[in-house]
C-alpha positions in Angstrom: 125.6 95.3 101.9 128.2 92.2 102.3 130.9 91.8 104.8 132.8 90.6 102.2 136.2 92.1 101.3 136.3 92.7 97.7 139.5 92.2 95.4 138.8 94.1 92.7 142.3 93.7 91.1 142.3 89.6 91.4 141.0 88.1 88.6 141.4 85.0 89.8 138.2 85.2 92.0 137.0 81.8 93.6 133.2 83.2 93.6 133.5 83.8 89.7 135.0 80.5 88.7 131.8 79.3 90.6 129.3 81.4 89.0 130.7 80.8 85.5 129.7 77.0 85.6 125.9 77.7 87.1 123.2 76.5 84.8 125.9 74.5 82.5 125.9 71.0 81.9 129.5 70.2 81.6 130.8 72.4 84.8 134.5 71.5 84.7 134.9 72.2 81.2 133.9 75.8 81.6 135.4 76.1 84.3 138.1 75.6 82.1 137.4 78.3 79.7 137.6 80.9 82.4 140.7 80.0 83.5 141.8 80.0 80.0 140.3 83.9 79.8 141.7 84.3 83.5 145.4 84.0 81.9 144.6 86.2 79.4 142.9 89.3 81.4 146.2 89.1 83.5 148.7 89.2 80.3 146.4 92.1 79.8 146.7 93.8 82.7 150.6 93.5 82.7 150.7 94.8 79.4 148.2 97.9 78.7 146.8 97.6 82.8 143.5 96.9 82.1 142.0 93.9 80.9 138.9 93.1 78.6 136.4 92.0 81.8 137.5 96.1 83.4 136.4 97.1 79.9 133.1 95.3 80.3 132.1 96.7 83.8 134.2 99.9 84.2 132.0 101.5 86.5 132.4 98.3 89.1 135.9 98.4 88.1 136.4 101.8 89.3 133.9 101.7 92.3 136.4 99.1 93.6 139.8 99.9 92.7 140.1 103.7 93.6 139.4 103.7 96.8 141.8 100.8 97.3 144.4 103.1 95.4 143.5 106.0 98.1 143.5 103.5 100.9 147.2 102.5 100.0 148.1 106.0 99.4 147.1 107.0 102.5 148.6 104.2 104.7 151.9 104.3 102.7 152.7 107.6 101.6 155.8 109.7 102.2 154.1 113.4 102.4 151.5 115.4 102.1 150.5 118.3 99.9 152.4 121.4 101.4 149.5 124.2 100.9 147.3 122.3 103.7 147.3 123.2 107.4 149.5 126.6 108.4 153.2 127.2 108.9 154.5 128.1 111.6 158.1 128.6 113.4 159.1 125.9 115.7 161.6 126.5 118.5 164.7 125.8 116.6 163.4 128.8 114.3 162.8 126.3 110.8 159.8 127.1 109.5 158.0 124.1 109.4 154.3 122.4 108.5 153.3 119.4 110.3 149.6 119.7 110.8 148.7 119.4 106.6 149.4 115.6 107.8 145.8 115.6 109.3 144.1 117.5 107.0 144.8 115.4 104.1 143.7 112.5 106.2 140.6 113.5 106.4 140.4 114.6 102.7 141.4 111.0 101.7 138.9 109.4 104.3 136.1 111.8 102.6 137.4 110.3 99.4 137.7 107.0 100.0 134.4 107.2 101.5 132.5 108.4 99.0 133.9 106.2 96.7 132.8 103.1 98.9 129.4 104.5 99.4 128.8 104.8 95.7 128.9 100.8 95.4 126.2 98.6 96.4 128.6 95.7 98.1 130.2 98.6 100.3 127.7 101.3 100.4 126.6 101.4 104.5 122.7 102.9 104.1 120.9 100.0 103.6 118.8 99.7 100.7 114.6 99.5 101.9 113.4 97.2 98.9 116.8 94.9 99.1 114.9 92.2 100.5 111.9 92.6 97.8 114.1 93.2 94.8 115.6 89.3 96.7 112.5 87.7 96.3 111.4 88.5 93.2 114.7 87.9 91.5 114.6 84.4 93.4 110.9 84.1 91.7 112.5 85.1 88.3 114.8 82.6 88.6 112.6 79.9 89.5 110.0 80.6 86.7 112.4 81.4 84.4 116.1 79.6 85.2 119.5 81.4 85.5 119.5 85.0 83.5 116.3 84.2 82.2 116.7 81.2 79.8 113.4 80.1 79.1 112.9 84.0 77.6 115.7 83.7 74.9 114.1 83.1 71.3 114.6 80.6 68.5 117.0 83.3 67.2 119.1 83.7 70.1 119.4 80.4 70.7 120.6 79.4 67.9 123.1 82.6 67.9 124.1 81.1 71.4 125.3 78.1 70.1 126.8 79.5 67.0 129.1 81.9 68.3 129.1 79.7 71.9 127.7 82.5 74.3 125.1 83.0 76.4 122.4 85.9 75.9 120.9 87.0 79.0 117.6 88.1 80.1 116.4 90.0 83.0 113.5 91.0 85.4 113.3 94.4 83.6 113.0 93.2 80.4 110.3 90.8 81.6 108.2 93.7 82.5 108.8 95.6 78.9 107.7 92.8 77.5 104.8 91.6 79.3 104.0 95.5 79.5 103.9 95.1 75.6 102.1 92.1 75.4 99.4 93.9 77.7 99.0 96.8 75.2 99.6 94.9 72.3 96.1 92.5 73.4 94.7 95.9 74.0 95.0 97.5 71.0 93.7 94.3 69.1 90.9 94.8 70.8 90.0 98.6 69.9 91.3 97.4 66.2 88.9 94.8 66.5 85.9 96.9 67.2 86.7 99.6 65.2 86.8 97.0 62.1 83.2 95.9 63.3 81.5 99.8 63.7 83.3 100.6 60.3 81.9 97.1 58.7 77.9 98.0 60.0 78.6 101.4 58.9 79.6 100.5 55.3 76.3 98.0 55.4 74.1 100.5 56.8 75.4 102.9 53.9 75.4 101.0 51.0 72.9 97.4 51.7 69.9 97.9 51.5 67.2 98.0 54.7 66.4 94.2 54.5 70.2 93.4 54.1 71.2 95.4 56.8 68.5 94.0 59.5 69.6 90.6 58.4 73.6 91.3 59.3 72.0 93.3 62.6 
């Protein structure tokens, strides 16, 4: 968990302008390009009030923005909802509610809560294999640079450059595929036997005794 605040609604983060030059050679020209995209997630928000980068992580998105939205409407709101708390006469004889002010406090805070506790950066219980998953992404990255470059194929590089992204790979995938590479080596091996047993078998069958002795 970071101490960091978070401002999910500010697409003009500093910490993503940095991350979107890492691993490219001419930094300040895509730096560039996200600005350029910057502009037009904000046109996008004023318009429709969400933008193409909410689309792409909407669960982050989310995470994020409504308990800000409960926050705010908790600090700044004019009233409560009416069928909270009890009424009850006060001494001028109006029948009045003031304690459902309280109650829906603490129904926002549970809210709000929740919400914060459901994303990683805010979440307060601290994750026991943070520090491992940290070192072996840090290993990842080492062996196999910035979202996994040295795994992309011929194909997708050459897609990369064609339509000018970036294809990404990560630790999970590395395990599918060395996974697959592990049972792919094993079942050549079976295949392989099998082929010799079926070949002696065939001799054996159809060679004569002298034949089959000499292939033994």
């Amino acid at each position: 968990m970071s101490n960091k605040k978070y401002y999910v609604n500010n697409v003009w983060d500093k910490e993503e302008f940095r991350r979107c030059a890492l691993g490219k050679k001419f930094k300040m020209q895509e730096i560039l390009k996200y600005l350029k995209r910057c502009i037009k997630w904000s046109c996008q928000r004023i318009v429709r009030g969400y933008a193409e980068c909410d689309v792409w992580n909407m669960d982050g998105y989310l995470q994020r923005l409504v308990p800000d939205m409960l926050q705010d409407l908790k600090d700044n709101r004019n009233g409560s909802p009416s069928y909270l708390g009890e009424n009850y006469t006060n001494e001028e004889g109006i029948l009045v509610n003031d304690t459902c002010h309280d109650e829906w406090d603490k129904i926002l805070d549970n809210m709000i809560f929740l919400w914060r506790e459901s994303n990683e950066e805010t979440c307060k219980r601290i994750n026991p294999y943070y520090d491992e998953y940290g070192k072996a992404f840090e290993e990842f990255t080492e062996k196999y640079g910035i979202l996994g470059d040295k795994l992309r194929t011929e194909a997708e590089l050459e897609n990369d450059k064609k339509f000018r992204v970036r294809t990404g790979h990560f630790m999970d995938e590395l395990y599918k595929l060395l996974n697959y590479k592990s049972n792919y080596k094993y079942l050549t091996i079976v295949y392989s036997i099998f082929i010799i047993v079926f070949i002696k078998i065939m001799r054996k069958k159809y060679l004569g005794k002298e034949d089959l002795i000499w292939y033994l």
